[in-house]
Rosetta silent file (secondary structure, phi, psi, omega in degrees, C-alpha in Angstrom):
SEQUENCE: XXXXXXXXXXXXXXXXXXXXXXXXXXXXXXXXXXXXXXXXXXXXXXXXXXXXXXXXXXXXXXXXXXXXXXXXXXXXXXXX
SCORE:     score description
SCORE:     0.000 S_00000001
   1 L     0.000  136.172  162.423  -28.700  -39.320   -1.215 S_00000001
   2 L   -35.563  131.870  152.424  -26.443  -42.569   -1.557 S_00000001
   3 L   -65.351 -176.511  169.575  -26.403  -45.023    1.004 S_00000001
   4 H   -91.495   -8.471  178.189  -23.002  -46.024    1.927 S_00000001
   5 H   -94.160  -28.833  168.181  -23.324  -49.447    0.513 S_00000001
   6 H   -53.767  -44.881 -169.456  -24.144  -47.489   -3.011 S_00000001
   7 H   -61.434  -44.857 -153.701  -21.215  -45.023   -2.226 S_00000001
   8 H   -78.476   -1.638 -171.110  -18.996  -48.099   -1.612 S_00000001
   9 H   -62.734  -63.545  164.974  -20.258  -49.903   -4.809 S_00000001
  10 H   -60.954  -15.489 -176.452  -18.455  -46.911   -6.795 S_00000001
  11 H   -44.271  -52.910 -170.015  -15.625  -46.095   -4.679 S_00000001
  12 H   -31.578  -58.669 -164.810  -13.368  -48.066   -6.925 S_00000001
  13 H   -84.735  -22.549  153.564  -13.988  -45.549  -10.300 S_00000001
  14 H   -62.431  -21.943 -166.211  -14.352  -42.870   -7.633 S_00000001
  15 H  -105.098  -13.571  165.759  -11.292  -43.186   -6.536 S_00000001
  16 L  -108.928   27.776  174.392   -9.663  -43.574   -9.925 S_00000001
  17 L    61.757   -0.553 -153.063  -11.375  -40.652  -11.306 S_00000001
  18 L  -112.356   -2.987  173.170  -13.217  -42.809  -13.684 S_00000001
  19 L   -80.901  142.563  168.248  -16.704  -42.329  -12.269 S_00000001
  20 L   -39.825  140.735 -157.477  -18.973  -40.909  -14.575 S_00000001
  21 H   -64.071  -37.587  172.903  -19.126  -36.785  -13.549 S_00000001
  22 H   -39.028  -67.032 -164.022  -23.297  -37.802  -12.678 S_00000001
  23 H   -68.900  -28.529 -168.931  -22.217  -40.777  -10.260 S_00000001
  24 H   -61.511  -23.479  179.360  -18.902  -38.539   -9.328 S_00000001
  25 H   -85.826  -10.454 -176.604  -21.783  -35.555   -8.163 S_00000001
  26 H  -101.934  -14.062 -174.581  -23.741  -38.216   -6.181 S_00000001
  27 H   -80.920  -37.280 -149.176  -20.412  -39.585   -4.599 S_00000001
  28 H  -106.005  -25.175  147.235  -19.252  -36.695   -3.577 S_00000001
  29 H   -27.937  -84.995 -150.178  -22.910  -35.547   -2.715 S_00000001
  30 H   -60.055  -30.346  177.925  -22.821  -38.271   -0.507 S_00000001
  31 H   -60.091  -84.133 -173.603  -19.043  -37.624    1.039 S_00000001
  32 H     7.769  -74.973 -161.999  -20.516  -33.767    2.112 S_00000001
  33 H   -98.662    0.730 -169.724  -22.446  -35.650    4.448 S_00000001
  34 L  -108.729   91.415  174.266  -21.199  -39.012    5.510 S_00000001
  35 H   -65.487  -21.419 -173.004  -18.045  -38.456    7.940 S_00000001
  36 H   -83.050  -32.983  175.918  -17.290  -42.567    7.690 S_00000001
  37 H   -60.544  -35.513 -144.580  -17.210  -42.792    3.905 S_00000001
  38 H   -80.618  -20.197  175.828  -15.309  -39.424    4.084 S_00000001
  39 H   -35.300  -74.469  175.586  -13.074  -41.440    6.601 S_00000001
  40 H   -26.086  -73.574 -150.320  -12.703  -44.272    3.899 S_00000001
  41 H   -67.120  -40.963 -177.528  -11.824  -42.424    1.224 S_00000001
  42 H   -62.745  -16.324 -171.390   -8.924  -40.043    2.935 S_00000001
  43 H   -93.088  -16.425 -177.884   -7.664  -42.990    4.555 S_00000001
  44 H   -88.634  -62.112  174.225   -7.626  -45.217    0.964 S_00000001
  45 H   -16.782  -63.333 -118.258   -5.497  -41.673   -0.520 S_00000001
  46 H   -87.034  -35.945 -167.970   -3.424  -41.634    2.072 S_00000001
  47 H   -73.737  -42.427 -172.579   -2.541  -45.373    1.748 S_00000001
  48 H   -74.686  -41.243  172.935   -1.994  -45.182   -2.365 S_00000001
  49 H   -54.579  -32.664 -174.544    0.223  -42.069   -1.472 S_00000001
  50 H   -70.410  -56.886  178.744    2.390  -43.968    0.886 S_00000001
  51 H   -50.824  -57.481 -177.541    2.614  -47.203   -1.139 S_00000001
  52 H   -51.747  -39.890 -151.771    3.374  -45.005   -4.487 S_00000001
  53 L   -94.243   14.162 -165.360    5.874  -42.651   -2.636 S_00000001
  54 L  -114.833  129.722 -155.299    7.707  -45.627   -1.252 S_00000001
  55 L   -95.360   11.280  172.868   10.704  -46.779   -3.287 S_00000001
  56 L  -102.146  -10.050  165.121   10.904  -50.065   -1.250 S_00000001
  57 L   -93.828  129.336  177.866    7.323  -51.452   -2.805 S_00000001
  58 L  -163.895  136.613 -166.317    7.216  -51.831   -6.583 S_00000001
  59 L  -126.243  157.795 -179.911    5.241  -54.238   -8.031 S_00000001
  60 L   -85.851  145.519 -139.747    5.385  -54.987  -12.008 S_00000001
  61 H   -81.372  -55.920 -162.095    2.828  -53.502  -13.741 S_00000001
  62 H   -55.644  -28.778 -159.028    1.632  -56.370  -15.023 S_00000001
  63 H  -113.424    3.807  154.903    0.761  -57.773  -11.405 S_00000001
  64 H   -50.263  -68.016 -154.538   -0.981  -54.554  -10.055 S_00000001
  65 H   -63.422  -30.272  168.149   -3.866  -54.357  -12.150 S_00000001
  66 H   -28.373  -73.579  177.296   -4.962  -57.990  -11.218 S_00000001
  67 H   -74.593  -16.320  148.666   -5.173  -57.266   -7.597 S_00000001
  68 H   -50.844  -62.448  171.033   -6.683  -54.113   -7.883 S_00000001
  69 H   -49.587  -70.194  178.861   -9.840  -55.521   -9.921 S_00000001
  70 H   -74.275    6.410  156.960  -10.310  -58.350   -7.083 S_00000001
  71 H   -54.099 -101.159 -157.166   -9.845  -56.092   -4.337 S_00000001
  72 H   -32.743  -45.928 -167.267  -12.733  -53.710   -5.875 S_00000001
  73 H   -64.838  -31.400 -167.077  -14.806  -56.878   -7.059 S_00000001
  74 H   -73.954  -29.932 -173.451  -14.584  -58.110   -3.316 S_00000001
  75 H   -57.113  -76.309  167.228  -15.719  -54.420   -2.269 S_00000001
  76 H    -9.856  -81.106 -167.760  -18.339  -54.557   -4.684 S_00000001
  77 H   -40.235  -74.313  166.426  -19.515  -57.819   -3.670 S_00000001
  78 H   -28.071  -69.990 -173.357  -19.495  -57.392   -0.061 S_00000001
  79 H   -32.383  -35.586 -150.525  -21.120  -53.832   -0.393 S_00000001
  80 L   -97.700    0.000    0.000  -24.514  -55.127   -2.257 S_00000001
């Protein structure tokens, strides 16, 4: 099984559907049994649902993806 610094390595592409279905069977492997990752992740949903459903944040497209990639690289980083 993943550690949690492996689950959090992946979260990013996990969380944007984009992990491979292999790493997506070991993340979610690992969520089964890990209540803090499972924390993590309902608590990162929960957050992208709010921000998306909220018509007073809007950001330009352009300036999203930026800050997504160093959030996740900082994740990453941290994580290893």
């Amino acid at each position: 099984m993943l550690t949690c610094a492996e689950f959090l390595a992946e979260f990013g592409d996990y969380v944007e559907n984009a992990a491979s279905p292999d790493v997506r069977a070991k993340l979610e492997e690992h969520l089964h049994e890990c209540k803090s990752c499972q924390v993590i992740v309902d608590s990162t949903r929960k957050t992208i649902r709010i921000v998306t459903d909220s018509a007073s944040f809007t950001l330009a497209a352009d300036k999203v993806e930026p800050i997504v990639r160093d959030v996740m690289a900082r994740i990453r980083t941290k994580k290893r």
